[in-house]
C-alpha positions in Angstrom: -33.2 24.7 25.7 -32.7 21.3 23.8 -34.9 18.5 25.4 -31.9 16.1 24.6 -28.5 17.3 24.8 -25.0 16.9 26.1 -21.8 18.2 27.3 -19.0 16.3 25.5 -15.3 16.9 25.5 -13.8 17.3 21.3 -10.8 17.8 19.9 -11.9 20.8 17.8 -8.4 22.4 17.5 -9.2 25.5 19.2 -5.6 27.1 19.2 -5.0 26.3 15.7 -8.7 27.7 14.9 -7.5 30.7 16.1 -4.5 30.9 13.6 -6.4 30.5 11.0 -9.2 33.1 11.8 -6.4 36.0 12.2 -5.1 34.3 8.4 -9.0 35.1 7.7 -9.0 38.5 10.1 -6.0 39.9 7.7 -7.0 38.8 4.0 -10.7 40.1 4.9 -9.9 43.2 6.1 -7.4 43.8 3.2 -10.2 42.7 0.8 -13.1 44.8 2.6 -10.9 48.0 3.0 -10.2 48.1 -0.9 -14.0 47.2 -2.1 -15.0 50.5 0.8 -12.3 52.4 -0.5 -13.5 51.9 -3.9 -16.6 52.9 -2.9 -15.1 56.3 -2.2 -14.1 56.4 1.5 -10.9 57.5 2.3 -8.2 54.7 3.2 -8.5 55.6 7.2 -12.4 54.8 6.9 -12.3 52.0 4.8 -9.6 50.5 7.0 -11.3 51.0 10.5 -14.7 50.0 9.2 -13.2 46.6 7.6 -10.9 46.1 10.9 -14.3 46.6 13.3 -16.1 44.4 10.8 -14.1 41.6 10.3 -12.5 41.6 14.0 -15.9 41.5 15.6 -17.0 38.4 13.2 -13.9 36.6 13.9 -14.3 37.4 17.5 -18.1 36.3 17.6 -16.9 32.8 15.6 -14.8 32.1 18.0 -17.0 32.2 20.7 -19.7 30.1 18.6 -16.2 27.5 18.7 -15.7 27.7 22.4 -19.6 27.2 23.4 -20.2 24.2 21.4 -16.6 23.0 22.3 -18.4 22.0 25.8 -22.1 22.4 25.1 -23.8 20.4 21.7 -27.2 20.0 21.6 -28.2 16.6 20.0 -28.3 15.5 16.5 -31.9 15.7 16.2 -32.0 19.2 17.7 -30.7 21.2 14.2 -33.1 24.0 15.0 -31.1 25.2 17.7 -27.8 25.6 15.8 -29.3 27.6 13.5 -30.8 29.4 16.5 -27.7 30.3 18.1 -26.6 31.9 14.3 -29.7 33.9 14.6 -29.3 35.2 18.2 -24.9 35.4 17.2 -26.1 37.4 13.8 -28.1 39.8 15.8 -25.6 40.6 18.7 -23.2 41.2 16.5 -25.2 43.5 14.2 -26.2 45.6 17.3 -22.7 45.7 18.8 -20.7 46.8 15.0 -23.4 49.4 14.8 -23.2 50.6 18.6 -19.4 50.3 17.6 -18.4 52.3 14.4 -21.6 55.1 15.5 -19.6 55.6 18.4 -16.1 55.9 16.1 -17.8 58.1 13.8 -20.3 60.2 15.4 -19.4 63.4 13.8 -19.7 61.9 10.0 -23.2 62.1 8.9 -22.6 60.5 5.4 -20.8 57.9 6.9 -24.0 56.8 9.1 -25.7 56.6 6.4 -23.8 54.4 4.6 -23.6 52.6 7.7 -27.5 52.2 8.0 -27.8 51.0 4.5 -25.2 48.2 4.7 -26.1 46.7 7.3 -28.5 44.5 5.6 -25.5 43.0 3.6 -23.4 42.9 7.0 -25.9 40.5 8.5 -26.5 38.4 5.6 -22.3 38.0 5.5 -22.7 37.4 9.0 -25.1 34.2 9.3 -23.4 32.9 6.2 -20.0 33.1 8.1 -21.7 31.9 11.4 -23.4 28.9 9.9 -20.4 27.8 7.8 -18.4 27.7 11.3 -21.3 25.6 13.0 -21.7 23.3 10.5 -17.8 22.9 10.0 -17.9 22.2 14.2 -20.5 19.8 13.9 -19.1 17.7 11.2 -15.9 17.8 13.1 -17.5 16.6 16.4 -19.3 13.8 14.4 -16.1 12.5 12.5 -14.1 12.5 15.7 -17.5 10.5 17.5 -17.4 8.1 14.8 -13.6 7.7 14.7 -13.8 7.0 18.8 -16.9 5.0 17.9 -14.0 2.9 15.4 -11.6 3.1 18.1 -13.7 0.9 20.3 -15.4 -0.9 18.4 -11.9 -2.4 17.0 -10.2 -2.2 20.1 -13.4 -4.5 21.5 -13.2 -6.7 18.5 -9.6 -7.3 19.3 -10.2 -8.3 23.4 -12.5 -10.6 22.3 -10.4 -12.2 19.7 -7.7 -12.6 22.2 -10.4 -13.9 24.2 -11.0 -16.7 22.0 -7.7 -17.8 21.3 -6.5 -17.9 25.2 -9.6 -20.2 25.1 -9.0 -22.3 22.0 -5.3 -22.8 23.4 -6.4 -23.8 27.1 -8.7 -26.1 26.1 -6.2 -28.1 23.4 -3.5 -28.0 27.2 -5.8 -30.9 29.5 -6.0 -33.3 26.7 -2.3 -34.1 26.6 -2.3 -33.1 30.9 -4.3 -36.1 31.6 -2.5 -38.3 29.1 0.6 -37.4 31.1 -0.7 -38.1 34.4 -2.5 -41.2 33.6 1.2 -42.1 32.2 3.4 -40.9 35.1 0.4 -43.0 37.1 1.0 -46.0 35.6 5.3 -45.8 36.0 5.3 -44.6 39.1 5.1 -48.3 40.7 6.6 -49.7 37.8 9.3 -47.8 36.2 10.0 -45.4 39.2 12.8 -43.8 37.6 11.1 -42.8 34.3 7.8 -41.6 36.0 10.7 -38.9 37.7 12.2 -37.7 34.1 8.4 -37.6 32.8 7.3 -35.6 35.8 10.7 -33.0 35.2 9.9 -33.5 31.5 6.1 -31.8 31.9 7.3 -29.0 34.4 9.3 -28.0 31.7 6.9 -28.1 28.6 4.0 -26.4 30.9 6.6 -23.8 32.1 7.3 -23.2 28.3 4.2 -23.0 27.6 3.4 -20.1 30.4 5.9 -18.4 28.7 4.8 -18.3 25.1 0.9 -18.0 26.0 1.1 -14.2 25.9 3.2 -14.0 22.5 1.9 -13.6 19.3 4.3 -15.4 17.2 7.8 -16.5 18.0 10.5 -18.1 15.5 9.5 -21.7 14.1 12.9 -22.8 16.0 11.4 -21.8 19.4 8.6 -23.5 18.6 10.1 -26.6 17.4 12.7 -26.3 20.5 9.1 -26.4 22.2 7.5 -29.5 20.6 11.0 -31.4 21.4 9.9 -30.9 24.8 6.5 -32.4 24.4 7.9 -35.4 21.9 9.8 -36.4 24.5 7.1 -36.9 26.9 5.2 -39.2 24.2 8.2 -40.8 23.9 8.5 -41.9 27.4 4.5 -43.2 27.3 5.0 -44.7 24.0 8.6 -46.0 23.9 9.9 -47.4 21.5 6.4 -47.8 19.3 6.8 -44.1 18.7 9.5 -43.0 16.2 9.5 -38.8 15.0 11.3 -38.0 11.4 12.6 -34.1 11.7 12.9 -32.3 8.1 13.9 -28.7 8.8 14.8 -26.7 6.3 17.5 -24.2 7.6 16.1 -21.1 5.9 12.4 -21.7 7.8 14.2 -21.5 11.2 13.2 -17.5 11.2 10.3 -17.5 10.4 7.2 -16.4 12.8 4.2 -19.1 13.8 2.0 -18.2 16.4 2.8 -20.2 19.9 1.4 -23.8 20.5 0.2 -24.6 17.2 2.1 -27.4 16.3 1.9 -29.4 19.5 -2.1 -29.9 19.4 -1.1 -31.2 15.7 1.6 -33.6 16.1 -0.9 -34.9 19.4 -3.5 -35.4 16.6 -0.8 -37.5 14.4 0.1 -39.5 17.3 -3.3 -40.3 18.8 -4.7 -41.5 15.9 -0.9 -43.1 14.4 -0.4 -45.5 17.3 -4.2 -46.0 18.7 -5.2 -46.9 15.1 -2.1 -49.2 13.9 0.3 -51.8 15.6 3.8 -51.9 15.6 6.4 -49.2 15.2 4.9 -46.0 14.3 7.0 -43.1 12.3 5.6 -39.5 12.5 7.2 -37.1 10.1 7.3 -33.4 10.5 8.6 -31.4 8.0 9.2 -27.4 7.5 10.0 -25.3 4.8 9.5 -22.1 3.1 7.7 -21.3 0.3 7.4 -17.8 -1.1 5.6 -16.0 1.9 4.6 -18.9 3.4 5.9 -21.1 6.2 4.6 -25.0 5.4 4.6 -27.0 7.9 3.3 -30.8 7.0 2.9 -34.0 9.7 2.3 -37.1 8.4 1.4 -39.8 10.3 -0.5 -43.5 9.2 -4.1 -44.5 10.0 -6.1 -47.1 9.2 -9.1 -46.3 7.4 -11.4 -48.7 8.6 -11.4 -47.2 11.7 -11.7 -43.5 10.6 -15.0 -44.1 8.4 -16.7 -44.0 11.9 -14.7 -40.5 12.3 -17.0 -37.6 11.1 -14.5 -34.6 12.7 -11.0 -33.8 11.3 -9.2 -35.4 14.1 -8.4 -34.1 17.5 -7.9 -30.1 18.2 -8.0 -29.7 14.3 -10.6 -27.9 14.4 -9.5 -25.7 16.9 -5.6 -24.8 14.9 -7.9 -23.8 11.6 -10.2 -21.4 14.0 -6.9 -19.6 15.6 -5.9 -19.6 12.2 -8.7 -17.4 11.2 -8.8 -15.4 14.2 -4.9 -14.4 13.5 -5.2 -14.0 9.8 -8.9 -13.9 8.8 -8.5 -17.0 6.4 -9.9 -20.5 6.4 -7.5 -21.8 3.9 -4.3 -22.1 6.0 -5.1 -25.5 7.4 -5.6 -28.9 5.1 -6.0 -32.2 5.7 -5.3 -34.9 3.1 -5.6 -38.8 3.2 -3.8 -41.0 0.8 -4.6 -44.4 1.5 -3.1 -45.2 5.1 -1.4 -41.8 5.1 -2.9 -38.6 6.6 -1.8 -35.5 6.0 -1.8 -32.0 8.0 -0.4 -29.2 6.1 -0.2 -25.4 7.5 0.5 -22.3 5.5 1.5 -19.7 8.2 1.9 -15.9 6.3 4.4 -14.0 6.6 4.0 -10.5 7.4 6.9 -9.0 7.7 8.6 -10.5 4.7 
């Protein structure tokens, strides 16, 4: 017995298999009857021998099918497939020749030619035998490796999901705290407004549970979203805080993954009001462009204050990873600065156009 082997479930298709070995029972006993025939046997003899013959190999490969259908010794252990064609060869030598002696007893000359072709019988045999083991085995090892793929990609894909559950709740406290510190700070002051923030972040966090699990939902819902969280800002930042829409009507279909925008326009704002006085415009605009959904924010800074800044600005970062986990490129998400201008600009593929 193999010192390292296992008992594995396959798909080898056994019921199919045996379609095609009666396909291969009939053309092989048509072929063998009319080569013994042409030997000079009568058509009964050449039939019965090439019927015994072939149905006895097909019979024997089949069995060869069902033992290493729930028994395969290990990769390493090639010796003992060829060992099992040896031991199948001789088995069914013995039993064809126990067989057709029996069935013709009484003809001498036929024994005789019996005798003397068995030599060629067994030589067909362990070619037919090891051509069905090695087709097996390559079978089981396609279907291993194709499981092997299976879980590899389905692993790859748990952990990617992983990583952008994470990228997403980590971009959420930032803006929480903000919020809280806000409604803090009105709740002894401005009673009434600390109220409508309060109902104001139940409803962007509910919205929020709700889209965590999608993939990508229509640039409306997700501008419908960011309304939700502009006005928020615009209750902590009154009238300081000023938002230019430009949609363009034909971009309201198309797909964005969930939360991206918000973490962006957050960036815009944090460093557009912390890093400038006065009124403060913040301008989002969408559109399409071949299979593309552009989205660009624009928001002003003042340099001096962002020489000290060696990141790309708050949650950045973070967008251009999902972006690469969702569409394996790094080229999605750009950043531009044009004097006291910066610029975020996202190209979002469309699949399904």
């Amino acid at each position: 017995m193999p010192s390292k082997s296992k008992i594995i479930e396959t798909r080898f298709p056994i019921f199919k298999t045996i379609q095609y070995g009666l396909v291969f029972m009939t053309v092989f006993v048509g072929f063998q009857t009319l080569i013994i025939h042409r030997m000079g046997w009568d058509w009964k003899i050449s039939f019965t021998d090439a019927f015994f013959s072939i149905g006895l190999l097909v019979f024997f490969c089949l069995d060869i099918l069902t033992i290493f259908t729930f028994y395969q010794p290990s990769r390493s252990n090639y010796f003992y497939r060829f060992l099992f064609v040896i031991a199948f060869t001789i088995l069914y030598g013995i039993t064809l020749k126990w067989t057709l002696s029996w069935f013709f007893r009484d003809n001498e000359a036929y024994l005789n030619f019996l005798l003397l072709s068995m030599p060629v019988r067994a030589i067909f045999t362990m070619v037919i035998c090891l051509f069905v083991v090695v087709l097996h085995w390559m079978w089981n090892t396609l279907n291993e490796q194709r499981e092997k793929e299976k879980r590899r990609v389905a692993m790859e894909q748990l952990a990617k999901d992983a990583e952008l559950a994470t990228l997403r709740q980590k971009l959420q406290p930032h803006f929480l705290f903000n919020s809280l510190n806000s409604i803090s700070a009105l709740a002894a002051a401005k009673p009434e407004q600390a109220r409508k923030m309060i109902q104001q972040l139940s409803d962007f966090l509910r919205g929020t549970l709700k889209k965590d699990e999608e993939k990508v939902i229509p640039l409306k819902d997700e501008l419908q979203h960011l309304s939700l969280y502009l006005k928020i800002e615009k209750v902590r930042f009154g009238h300081r805080l000023n938002i230019e829409m430009d949609n363009a009507p034909d971009a309201d279909d198309l797909q964005t993954p969930p939360l991206l925008l918000q973490p962006i326009v957050e960036n815009a704002i944090k460093y557009g009001l912390y890093d400038t006085l006065g009124d403060t415009v913040i301008s989002i605009q969408t559109q399409k462009e071949e299979n593309y959904l552009i989205v660009r924010v624009k928001n002003p800074f003042d340099p001096q204050t962002q020489e000290s800044n060696s990141g790309t600005g708050f949650g950045l970062s973070s967008i251009q990873r999902r972006l690469f986990l969702l569409y394996a490129r790094n080229d999605l998400l750009t950043i531009e600065k044009k004097e006291n201008l910066f610029i975020t600009t996202l190209k979002i593929p469309q699949l399904n156009a």
